[in-house]
C-alpha positions in Angstrom: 145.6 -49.4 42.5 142.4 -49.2 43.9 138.7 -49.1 41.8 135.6 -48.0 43.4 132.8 -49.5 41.5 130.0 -47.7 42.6 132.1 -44.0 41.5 133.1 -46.1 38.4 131.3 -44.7 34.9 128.9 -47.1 33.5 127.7 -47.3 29.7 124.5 -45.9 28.3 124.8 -49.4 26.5 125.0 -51.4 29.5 122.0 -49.9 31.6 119.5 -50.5 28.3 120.4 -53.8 28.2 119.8 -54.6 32.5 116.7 -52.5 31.8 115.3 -54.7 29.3 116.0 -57.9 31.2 114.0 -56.6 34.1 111.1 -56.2 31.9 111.3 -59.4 30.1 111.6 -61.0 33.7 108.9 -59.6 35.1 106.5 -60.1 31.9 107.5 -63.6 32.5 106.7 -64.2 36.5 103.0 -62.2 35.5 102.2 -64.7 33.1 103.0 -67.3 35.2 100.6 -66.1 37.9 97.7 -65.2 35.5 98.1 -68.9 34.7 98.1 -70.2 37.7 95.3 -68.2 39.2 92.5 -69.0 36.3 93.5 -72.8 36.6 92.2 -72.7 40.2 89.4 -71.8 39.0 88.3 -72.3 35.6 87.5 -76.4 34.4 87.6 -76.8 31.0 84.7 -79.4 30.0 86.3 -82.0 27.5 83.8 -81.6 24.0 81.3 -84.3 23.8 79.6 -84.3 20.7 75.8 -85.5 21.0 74.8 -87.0 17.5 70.9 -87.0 16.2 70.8 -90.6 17.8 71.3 -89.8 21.2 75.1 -91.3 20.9 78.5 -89.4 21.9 81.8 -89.5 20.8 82.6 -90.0 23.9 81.3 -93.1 26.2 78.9 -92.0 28.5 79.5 -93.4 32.5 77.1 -95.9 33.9 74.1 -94.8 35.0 71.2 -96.5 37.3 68.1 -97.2 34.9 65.4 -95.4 36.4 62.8 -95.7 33.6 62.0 -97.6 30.8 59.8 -97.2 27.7 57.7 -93.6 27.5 54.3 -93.3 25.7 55.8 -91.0 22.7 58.5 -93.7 21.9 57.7 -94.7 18.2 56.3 -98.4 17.2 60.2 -99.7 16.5 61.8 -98.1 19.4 61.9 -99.0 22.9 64.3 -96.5 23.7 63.5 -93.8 26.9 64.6 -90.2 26.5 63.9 -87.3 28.7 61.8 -84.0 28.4 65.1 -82.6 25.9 65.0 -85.7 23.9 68.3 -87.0 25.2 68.9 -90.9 25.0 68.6 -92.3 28.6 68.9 -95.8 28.8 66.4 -98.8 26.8 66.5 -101.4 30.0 65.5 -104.1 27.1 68.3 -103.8 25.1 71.5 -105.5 26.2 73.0 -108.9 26.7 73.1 -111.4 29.5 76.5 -111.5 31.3 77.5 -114.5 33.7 77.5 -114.3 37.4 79.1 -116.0 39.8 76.3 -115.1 42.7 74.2 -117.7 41.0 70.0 -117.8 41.5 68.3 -115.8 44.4 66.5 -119.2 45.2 66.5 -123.1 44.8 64.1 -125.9 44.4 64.9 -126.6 48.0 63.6 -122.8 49.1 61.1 -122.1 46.5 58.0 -124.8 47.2 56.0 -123.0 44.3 57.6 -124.2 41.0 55.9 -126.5 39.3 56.7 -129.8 38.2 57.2 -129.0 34.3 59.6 -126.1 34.9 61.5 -127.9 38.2 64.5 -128.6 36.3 66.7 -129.4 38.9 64.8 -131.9 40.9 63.6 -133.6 37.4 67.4 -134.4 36.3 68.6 -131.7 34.4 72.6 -132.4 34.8 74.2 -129.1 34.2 73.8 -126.0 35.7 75.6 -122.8 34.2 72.0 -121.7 32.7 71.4 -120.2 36.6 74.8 -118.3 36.3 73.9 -115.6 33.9 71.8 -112.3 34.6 70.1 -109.6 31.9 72.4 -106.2 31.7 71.0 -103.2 29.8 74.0 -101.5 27.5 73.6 -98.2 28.6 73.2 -98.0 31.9 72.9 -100.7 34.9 69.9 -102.6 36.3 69.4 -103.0 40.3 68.9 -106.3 41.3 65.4 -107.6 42.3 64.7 -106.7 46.1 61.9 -108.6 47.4 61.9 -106.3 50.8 61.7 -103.1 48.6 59.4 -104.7 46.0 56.8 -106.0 49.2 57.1 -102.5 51.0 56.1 -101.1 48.0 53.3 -103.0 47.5 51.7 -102.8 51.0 48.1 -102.6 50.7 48.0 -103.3 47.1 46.9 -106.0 44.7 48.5 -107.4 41.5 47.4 -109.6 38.8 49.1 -111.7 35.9 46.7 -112.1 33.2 47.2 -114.9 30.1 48.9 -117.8 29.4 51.3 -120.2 31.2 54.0 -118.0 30.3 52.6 -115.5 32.7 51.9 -118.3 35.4 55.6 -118.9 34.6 56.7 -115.6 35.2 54.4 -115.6 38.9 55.8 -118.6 40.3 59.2 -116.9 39.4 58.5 -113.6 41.1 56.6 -116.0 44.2 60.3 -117.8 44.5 61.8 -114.5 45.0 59.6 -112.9 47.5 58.9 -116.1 49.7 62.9 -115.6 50.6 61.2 -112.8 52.6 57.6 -113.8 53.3 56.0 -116.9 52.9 52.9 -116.4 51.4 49.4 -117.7 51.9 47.2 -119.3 48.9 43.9 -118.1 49.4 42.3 -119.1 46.1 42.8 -121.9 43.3 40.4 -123.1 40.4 40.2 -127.1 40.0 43.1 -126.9 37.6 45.2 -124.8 39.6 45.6 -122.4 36.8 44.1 -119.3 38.5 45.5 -119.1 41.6 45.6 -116.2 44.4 48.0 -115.3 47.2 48.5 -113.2 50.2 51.4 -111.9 52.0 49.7 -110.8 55.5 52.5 -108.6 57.0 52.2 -106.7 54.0 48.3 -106.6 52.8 49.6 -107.6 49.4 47.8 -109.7 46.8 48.9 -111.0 44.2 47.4 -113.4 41.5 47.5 -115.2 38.5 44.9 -115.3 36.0 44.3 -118.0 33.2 43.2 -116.3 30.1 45.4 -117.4 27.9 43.2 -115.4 24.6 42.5 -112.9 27.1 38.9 -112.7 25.4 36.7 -115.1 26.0 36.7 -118.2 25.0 36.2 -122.1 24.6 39.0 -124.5 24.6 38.2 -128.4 24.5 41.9 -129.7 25.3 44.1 -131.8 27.7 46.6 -130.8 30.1 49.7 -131.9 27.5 48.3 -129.5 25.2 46.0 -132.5 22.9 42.7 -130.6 21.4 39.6 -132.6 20.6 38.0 -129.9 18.7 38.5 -126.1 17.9 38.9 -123.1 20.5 36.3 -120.8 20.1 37.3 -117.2 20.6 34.7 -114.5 21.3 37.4 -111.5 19.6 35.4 -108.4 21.0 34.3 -109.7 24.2 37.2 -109.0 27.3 37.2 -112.7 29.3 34.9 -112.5 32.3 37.7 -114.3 34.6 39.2 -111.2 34.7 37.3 -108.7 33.7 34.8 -109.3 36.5 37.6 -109.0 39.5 39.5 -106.3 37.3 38.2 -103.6 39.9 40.2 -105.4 43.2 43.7 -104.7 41.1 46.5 -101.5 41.3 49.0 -103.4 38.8 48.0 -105.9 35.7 50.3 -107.3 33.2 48.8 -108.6 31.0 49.7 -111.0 27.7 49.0 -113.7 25.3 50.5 -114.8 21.8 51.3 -118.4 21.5 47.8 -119.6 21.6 46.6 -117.6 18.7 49.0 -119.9 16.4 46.1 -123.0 17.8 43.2 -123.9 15.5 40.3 -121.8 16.2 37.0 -120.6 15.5 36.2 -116.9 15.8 33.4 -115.0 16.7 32.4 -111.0 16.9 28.4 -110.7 17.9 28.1 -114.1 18.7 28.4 -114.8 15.1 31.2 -116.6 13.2 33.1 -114.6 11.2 36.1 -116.8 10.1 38.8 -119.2 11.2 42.7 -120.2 11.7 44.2 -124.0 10.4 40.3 -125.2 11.1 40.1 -126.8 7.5 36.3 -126.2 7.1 34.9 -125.3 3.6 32.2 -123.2 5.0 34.7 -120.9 7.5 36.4 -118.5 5.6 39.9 -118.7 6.9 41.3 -115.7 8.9 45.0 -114.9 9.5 45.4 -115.5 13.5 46.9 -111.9 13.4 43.7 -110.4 13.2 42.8 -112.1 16.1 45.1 -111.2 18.1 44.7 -107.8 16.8 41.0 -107.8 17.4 41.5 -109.6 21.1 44.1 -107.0 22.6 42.1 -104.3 21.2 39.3 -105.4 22.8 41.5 -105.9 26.3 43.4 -102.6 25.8 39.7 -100.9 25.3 38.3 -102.2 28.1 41.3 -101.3 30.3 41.3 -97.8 29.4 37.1 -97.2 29.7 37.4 -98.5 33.0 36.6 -95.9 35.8 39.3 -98.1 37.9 42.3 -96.6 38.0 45.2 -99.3 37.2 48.8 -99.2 36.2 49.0 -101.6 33.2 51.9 -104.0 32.1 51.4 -105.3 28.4 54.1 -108.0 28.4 55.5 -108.8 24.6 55.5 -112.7 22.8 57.8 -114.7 23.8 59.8 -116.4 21.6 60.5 -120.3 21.8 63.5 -122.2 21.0 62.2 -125.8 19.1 65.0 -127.2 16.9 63.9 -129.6 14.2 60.7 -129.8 14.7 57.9 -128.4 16.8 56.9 -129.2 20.2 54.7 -132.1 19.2 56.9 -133.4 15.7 60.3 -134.2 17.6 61.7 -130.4 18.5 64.2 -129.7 20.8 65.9 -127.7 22.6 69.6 -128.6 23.7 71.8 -125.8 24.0 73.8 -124.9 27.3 74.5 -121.3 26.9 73.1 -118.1 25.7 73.5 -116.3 22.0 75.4 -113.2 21.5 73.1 -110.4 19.8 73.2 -111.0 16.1 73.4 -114.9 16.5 69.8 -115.3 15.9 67.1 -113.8 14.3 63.2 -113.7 15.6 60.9 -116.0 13.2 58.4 -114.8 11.1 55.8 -115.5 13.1 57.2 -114.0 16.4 58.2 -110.6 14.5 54.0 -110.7 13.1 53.0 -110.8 16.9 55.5 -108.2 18.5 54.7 -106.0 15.5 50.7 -106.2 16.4 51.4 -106.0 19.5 53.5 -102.5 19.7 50.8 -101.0 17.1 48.0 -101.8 19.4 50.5 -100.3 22.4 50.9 -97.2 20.7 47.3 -97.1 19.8 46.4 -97.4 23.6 48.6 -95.1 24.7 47.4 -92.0 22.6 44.1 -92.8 23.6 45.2 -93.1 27.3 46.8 -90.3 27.2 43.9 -87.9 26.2 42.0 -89.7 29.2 42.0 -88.6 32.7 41.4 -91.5 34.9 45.0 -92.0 35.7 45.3 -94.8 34.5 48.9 -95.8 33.4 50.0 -98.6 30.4 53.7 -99.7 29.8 55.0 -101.8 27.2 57.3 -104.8 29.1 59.0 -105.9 26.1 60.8 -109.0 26.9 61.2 -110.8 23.6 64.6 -109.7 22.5 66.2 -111.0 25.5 64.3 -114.3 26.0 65.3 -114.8 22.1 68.7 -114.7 23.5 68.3 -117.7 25.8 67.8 -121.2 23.9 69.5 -122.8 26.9 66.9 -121.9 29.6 64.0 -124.8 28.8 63.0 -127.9 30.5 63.7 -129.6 27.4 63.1 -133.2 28.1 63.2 -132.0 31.9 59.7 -131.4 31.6 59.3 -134.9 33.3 60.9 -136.5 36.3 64.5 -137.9 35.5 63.1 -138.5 31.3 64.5 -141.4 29.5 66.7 -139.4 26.9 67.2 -141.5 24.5 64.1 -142.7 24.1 61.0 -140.5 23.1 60.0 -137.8 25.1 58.2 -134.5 24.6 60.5 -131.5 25.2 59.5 -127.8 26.5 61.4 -125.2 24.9 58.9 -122.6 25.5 58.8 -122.3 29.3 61.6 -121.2 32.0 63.1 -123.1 34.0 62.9 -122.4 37.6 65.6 -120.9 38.7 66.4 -119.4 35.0 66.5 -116.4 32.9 63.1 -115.8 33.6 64.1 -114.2 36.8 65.8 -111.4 34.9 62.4 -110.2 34.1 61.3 -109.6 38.2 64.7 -106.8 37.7 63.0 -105.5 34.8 59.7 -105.5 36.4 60.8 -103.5 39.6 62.5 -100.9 37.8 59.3 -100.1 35.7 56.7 -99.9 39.0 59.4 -98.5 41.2 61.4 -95.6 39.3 59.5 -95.8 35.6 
């Protein structure tokens, strides 16, 4: 017995049910193709939450630090933010990571360090100070290019103006560009203190100024830092050593600090008006803070009345690192490797001078900034990093090969050369080349 199913009688029961299939099939394949389509195209973001502080929830990637510290930042933060008010990145706040590249230089190809701060070649028997370099948290910090940092300076002039901690920081940056050019001195003083050089393929300058109040002044003491009688600081009158080549410059930095803590006698109008430590019953004694006050007032004043149109560095105090004692009661400096943020605090005295020194920044820049003869200021706050680095000094290294266990004088205010000062000529190229 035959059965032809296509003749054969099928239920009403039986076609509802294949009908519904179909659609439930169907509905299925179409949502699978709406799905697919939009995910082609359409990128859902993942939600970053941006806080009042700048911070997200989620970690930002590395960016190149292409600015530093803007004019509206407030006194206690060295932060940079955009137009928006965005966090960007603070290239002064971080913490010195090792690497294995070592220094950009050595005693043997650098022939401008100066005895006091040529570690090496004075004895100095270890050697993993020279393997650390400055990184910024939030984003990362180029390397110092001397070729980039020459070409950009072709037919330019710059000037360090202060103390030995500038002349420091000169001989540091003349180490790194003599790996390109050799440089010519064309100028010295007797002491060798203000010096000048010039890199002729380029038509670049650069010099080093000794002002070490930055006003002007008289100071009546040896070469080891021994005073036979007071410095006498004129507070409202800008040094003449620089102020009188001032108009041959396209980039100062400028800074003092260290020799405001030395006895002194001060002076506005030629007249005395008070004194630090001098111990004379008829000089009123005044706080060296005003001084300093009063003397980068004056400098900052000058700066910005001047018809010459320069970009301005004002370089922070630098901390030192003296251990039981002071430089000239037995302190030392011994340590062989940086502190971690939140191992060490800056001293009274050191927070006194930043603090001056970022009022009278802010000060500056207001007025500046309602100017118009181009001029530019930056603040170049190095004194949270170099607090960082107790193991960077000549120490007892100051001298050639120094009988340690007997008494010497140790340096634990300069850099040695190479050293962590080096870190600063990164800092310094970001600033004039993208700030």
């Amino acid at each position: 017995m035959s059965f032809d199913m296509n003749n054969s009688p099928i239920p009403v029961k039986h076609k509802q049910m294949k009908m519904f299939v179909k659609v439930v099939v169907c509905l299925i394949l179409m949502g699978f193709a709406y799905r697919l389509y939009f995910s082609t195209y359409v990128q859902i973001p993942p939600v970053i939450v941006v806080f009042g502080d700048g911070y997200s929830s989620s970690p930002p990637p590395a960016v190149e630090a292409n600015f530093t510290v803007s004019g509206q930042v407030p006194v206690n933060d060295t932060r940079a933010h955009d137009s928006t008010g965005s966090l960007k990145c603070d290239i002064f706040t971080g913490k010195w990571v090792q690497d294995v590249t070592g220094p950009r230089y050595t005693n043997n190809t650098c022939d401008t360090i100066e005895h006091h701060q040529n570690c090496m070649k004075n004895g100095r028997p270890d050697s993993g100070y020279i393997y650390w370099r400055w990184k910024p948290r939030d984003c990362n910090l180029p390397i110092f290019d001397p070729k980039t940092f020459l070409n950009f300076m072709r037919k330019k002039s710059m000037a360090f103006i202060g103390d030995s901690i500038s002349r420091n920081h000169v001989q540091s940056l003349l180490c790194i560009l003599s790996q390109v050019e050799r440089p010519m001195e064309v100028y010295h003083d007797q002491e060798y203190r203000t010096r000048r050089w010039f890199f002729d393929s380029h038509n670049f300058t650069l010099s080093v100024i000794w002002s070490p109040f930055l006003t002007e002044s008289k100071i009546f003491e040896d070469n080891d830092g021994h005073a036979s009688s007071a410095v006498r600081v004129h507070l409202d009158n800008p040094d003449p050593d620089w102020v009188n080549v001032f108009r041959n410059f396209d980039y100062v930095e400028i800074a003092a600090g260290k020799w405001f803590l030395k006895t002194a006698i001060y002076l506005e109008n030629n007249t005395i008006i008070g004194c630090h430590n001098c111990k004379n019953e008829t000089i009123s004694e005044v706080g060296f803070y005003y001084a300093y006050r009063k003397a980068l007032q004056t400098t900052l004043d000058f700066i910005i009345r001047s018809d010459r149109k320069v970009y301005t560095l004002l370089r922070t105090t630098t901390p030192d690192h003296f251990e039981n004692g002071e430089w000239n009661t037995g302190g030392y400096c011994n340590r062989t490797g940086p502190f971690k943020e939140g191992e060490v605090e800056l001293r009274d005295i050191d927070m006194v001078m930043r603090g001056v020194e970022l009022e009278e920044f802010e000060k500056a820049v207001r007025v500046m900034n309602g100017s118009r003869n181009g001029s530019v200021l930056k603040l170049f706050d190095t004194t949270r990093l170099s607090l960082l680095r107790p193991d960077g000094h000549p120490g007892p290294y100051r001298a050639f090969h120094p009988d340690i266990n007997g008494e010497v004088q140790n340096d634990c205010l300069h850099w040695c050369l190479p050293g962590p000062i080096d870190s600063w000529n990164d800092l310094l190229m970001n600033i004039l080349l993208r700030g």
